[in-house]
C-alpha positions as CSV (number, residue, x, y, z in Angstrom):
1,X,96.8,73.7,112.4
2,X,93.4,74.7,111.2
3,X,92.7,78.5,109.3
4,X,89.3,79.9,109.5
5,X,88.2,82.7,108.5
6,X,87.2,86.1,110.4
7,X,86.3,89.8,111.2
8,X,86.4,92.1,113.3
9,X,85.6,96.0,113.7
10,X,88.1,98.8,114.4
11,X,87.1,102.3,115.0
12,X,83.9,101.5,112.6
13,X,85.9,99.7,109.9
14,X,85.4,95.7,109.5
15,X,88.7,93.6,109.2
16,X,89.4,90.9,107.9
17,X,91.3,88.1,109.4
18,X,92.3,84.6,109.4
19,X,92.4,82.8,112.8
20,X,95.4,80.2,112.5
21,X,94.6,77.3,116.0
22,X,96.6,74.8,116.6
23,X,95.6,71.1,115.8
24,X,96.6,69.8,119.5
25,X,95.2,71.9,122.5
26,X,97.9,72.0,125.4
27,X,98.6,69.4,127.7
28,X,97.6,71.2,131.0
29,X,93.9,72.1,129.0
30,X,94.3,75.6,129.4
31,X,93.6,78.2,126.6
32,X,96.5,78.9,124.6
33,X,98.8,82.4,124.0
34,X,98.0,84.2,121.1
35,X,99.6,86.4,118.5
36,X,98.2,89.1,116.8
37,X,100.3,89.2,113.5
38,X,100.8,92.5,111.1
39,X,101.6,92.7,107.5
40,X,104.3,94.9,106.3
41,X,103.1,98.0,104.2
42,X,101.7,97.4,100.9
43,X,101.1,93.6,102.1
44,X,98.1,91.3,102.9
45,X,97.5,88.6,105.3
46,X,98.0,85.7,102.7
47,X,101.7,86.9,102.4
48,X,104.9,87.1,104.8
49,X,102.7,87.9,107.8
50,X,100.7,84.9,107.4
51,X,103.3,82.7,106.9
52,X,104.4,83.8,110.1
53,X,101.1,83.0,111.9
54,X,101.5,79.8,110.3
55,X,104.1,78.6,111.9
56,X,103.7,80.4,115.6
57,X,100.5,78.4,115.4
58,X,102.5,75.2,114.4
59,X,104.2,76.0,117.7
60,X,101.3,75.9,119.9
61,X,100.1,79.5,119.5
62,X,96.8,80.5,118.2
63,X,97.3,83.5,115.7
64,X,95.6,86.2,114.5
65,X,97.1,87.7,110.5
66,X,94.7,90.5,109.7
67,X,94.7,93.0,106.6
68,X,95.1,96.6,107.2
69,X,91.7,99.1,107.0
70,X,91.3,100.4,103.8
71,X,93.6,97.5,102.0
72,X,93.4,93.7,101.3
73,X,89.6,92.2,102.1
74,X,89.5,94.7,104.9
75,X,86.7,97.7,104.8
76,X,87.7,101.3,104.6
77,X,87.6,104.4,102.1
78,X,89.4,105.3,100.5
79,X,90.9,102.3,99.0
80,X,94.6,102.6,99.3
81,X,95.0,104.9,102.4
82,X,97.7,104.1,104.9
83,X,96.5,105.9,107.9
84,X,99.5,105.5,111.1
85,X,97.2,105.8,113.1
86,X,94.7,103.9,112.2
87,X,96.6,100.6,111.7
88,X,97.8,101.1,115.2
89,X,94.0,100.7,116.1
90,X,93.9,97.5,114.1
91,X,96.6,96.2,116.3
92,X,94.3,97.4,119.4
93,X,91.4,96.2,117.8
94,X,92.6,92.5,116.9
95,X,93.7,92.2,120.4
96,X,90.3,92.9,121.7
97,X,88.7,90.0,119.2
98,X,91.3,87.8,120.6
99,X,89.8,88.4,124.0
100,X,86.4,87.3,123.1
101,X,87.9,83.5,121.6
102,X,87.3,80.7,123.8
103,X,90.4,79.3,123.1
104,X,92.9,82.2,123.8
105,X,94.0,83.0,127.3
106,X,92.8,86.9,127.3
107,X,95.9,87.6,129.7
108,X,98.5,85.5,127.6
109,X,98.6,88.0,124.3
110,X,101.6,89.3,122.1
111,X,102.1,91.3,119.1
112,X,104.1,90.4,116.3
113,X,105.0,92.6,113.8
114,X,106.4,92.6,110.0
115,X,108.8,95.0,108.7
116,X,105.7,98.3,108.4
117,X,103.8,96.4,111.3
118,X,106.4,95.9,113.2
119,X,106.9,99.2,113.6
120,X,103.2,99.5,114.0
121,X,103.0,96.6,116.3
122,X,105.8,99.0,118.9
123,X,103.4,101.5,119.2
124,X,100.2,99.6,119.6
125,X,102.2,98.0,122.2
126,X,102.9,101.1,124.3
127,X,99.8,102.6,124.5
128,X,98.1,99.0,125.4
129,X,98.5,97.0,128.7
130,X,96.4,93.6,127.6
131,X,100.0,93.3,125.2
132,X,102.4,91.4,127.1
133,X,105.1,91.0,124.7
134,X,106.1,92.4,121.3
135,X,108.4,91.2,118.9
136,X,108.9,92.4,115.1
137,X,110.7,91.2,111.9
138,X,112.6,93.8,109.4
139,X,111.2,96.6,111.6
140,X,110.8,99.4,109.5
141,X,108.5,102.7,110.7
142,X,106.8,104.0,107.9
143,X,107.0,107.7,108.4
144,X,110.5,107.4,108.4
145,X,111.1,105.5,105.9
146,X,108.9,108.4,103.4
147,X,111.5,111.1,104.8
148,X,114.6,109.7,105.5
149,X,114.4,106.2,102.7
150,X,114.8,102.9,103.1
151,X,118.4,103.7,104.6
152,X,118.2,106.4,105.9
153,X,120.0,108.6,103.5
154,X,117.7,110.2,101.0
155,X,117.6,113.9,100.3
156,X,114.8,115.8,102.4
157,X,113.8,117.3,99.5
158,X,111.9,114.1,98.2
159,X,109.6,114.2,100.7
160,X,109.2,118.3,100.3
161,X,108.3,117.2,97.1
162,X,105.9,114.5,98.0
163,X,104.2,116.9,99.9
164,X,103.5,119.0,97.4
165,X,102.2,116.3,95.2
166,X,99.7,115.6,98.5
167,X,99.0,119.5,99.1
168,X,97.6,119.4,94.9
169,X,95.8,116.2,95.2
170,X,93.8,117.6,98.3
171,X,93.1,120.6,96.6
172,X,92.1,118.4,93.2
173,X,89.5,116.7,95.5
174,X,87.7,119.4,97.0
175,X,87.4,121.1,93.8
176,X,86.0,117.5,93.0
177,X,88.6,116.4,90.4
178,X,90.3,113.3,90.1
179,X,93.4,113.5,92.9
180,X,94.9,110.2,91.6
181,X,97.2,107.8,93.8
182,X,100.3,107.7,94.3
183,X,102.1,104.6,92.5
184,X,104.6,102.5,95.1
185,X,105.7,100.3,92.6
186,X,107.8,101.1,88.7
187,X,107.1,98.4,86.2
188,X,110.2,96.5,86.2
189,X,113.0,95.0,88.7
190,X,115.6,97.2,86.7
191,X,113.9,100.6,87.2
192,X,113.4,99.8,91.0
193,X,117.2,98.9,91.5
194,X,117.6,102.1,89.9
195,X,115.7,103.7,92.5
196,X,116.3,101.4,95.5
197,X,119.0,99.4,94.6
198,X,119.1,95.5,96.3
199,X,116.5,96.4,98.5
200,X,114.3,98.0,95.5
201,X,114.7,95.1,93.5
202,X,114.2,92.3,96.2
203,X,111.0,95.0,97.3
204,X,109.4,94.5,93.6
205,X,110.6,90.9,93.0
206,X,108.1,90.3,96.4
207,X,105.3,92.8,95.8
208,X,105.4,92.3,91.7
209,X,107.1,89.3,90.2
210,X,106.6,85.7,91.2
211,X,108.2,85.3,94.7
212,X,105.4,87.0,96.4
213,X,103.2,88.4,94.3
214,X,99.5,88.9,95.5
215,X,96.2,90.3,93.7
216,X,95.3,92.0,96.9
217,X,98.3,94.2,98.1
218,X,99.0,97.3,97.4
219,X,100.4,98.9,94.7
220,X,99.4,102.5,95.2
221,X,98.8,104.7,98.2
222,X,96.3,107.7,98.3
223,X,98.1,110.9,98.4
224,X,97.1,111.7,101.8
225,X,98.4,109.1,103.3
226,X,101.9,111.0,102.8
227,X,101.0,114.1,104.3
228,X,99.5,112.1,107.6
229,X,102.9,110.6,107.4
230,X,104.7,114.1,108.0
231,X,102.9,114.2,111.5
232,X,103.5,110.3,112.9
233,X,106.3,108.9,114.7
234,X,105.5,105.4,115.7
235,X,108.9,105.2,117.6
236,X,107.5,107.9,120.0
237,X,105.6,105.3,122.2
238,X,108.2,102.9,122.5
239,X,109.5,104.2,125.6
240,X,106.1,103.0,127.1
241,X,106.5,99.8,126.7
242,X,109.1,98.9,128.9
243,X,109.0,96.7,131.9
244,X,107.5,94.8,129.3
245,X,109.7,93.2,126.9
246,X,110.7,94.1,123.5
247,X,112.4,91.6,120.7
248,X,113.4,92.8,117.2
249,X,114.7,89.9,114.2
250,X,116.7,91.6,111.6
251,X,118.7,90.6,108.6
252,X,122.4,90.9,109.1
253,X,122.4,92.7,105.5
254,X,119.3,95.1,105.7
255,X,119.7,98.4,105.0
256,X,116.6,99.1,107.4
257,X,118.5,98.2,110.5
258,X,119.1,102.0,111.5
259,X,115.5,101.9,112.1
260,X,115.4,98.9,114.2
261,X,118.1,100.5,116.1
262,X,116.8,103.8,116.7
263,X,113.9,101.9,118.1
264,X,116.0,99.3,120.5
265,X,117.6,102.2,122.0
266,X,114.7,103.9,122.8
267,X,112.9,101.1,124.6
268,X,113.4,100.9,128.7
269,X,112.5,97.9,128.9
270,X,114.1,94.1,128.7
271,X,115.5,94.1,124.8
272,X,116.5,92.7,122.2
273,X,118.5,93.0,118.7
274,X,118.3,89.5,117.2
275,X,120.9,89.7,113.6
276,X,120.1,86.4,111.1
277,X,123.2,86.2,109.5
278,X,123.4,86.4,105.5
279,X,119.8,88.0,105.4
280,X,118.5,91.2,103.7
281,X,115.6,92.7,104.6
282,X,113.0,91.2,102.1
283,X,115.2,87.9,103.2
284,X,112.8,87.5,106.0
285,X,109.6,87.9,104.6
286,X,110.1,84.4,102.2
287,X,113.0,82.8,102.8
288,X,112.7,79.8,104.8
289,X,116.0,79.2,105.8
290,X,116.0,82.8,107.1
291,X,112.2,82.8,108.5
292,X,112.7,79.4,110.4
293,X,115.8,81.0,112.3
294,X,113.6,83.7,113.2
295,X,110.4,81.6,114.5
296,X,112.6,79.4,116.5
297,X,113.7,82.8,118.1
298,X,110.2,84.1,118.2
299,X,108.7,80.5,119.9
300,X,111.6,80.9,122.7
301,X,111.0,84.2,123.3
302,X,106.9,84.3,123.3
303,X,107.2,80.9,125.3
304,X,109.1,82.6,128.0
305,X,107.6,85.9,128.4
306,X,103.8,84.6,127.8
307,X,104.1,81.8,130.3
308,X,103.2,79.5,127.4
């Protein structure tokens, strides 16, 4: 499997990407399938989502792990800004570079989709016909996971609140003060249980401690990235999708399923809701004896539905 490095535009913005081929072409010489592959929110390309480009590839597929406009090595201002629909035209856009590689079969492409992106990855999906098949891991839909939390319980009133905060730091801009950012992250694993409990902790231990940590994710999001988040519902194309198929991994112990859910029911298409038993959430973004479970679901199901 060789990495190389790449970019691509979307909407204006330059993206940057690593292109994951694998080291054997196929025995009947034609180009291979292809995977576009999204990072969860807050992530980069050199984490969970290429990990998981790295071993489609290892399966045959050439893959595509990209980093978000306006995070990572990608372009975009203002730094920090997760715009829904935006990364939705990442999705769009990395499919269209994938059309233009010699060695990808233009009518032989998926999406795949981590936790944030998987979520992401649904909606791309719906509103684009050169996707044949879609699959995500810990699907999680951003908007909802600001109003509602990570389980699905949290008092509407936080995100009244977080509103307000975005409503101030607008106004701070135009009057050309300092807005500041919104911090995603608290300084220990303690106060994020506190906040978040397992998920909170295993969430920091990733983003902030040694069992993911990387220089180029996130740790803050502009403030108007919430306030774009009161008007997006990623879900809302998933209906679209269908006859084409749909396959969502989650961990038997995440407290992010109900999203997942909410999204299986709404597709009309072939589906599926793939548990790994004993994982959490984060389980799948690091663990390997979670993540190979899920790529050896993944490789059966993009092998079937993209002819590979």
């Amino acid at each position: 499997m060789a990495r190389t490095r790449v970019t691509f535009d979307s909407v204006g913005i330059e993206i940057a990407a690593h292109l994951y081929t694998p080291d054997t072409p196929a025995a009947d010489g034609r180009p291979a399938a292809a995977l576009v592959v999204g990072h969860p929110g807050t992530g980069v390309k050199e984490q969970t989502s290429g990990t998981y480009a790295q071993l489609m590839a290892d399966r045959g597929f050439v893959t595509l792990a990209f980093d978000a406009a306006h995070q990572g090595e990608s372009g975009g201002l203002p730094r920090g800004l997760e715009d829904p629909a935006q990364r939705i035209e990442d999705f769009k856009a990395a499919v269209s570079y994938l059309t233009t590689r010699p060695e990808v079969d233009a009518d032989r492409i998926g999406l795949l989709g981590v936790c944030a992106g998987g979520g992401y990855s649904l909606a791309a999906t719906g509103g684009d016909h050169r996707v044949k098949a879609v699959a995500t891991v810990s699907t999680a839909e951003p908007a909802r996971q600001f109003r509602f939390g990570a389980e699905g319980t949290q008092d509407p009133a936080v995100f009244q609140t977080l509103l307000d905060a975005a409503a101030q730091a607008r106004t701070a801009a135009a009057r050309g003060e300092d807005p500041g950012v919104l911090t995603m992250f608290p300084d220990t694993a303690e106060q994020a249980g506190a906040l978040g409990g397992e998920h909170g902790i295993e969430g920091w231990e990733y983003y902030c401690g040694a069992r993911g940590y990387h220089e180029r994710s996130a740790k803050f999001l502009t403030w108007d990235s919430i306030d774009k988040m009161a008007s997006s519902d990623v879900f809302r194309s998933v209906p679209l999708i269908g006859p084409r198929p749909v396959l969502q991994i989650i961990g038997e112990r995440a407290v992010t399923a109900w999203m997942a859910i909410e999204a299986h029911q709404a597709a009309t298409g072939p589906k599926e809701l793939h548990r790994i038993p004993g994982a959490s959430h984060v389980d799948l973004y690091d663990k390997r004896e979670y993540i190979d479970l899920a790529v050896e679901k993944l490789d059966e199901y993009f092998t079937g539905h993209l002819n590979k």
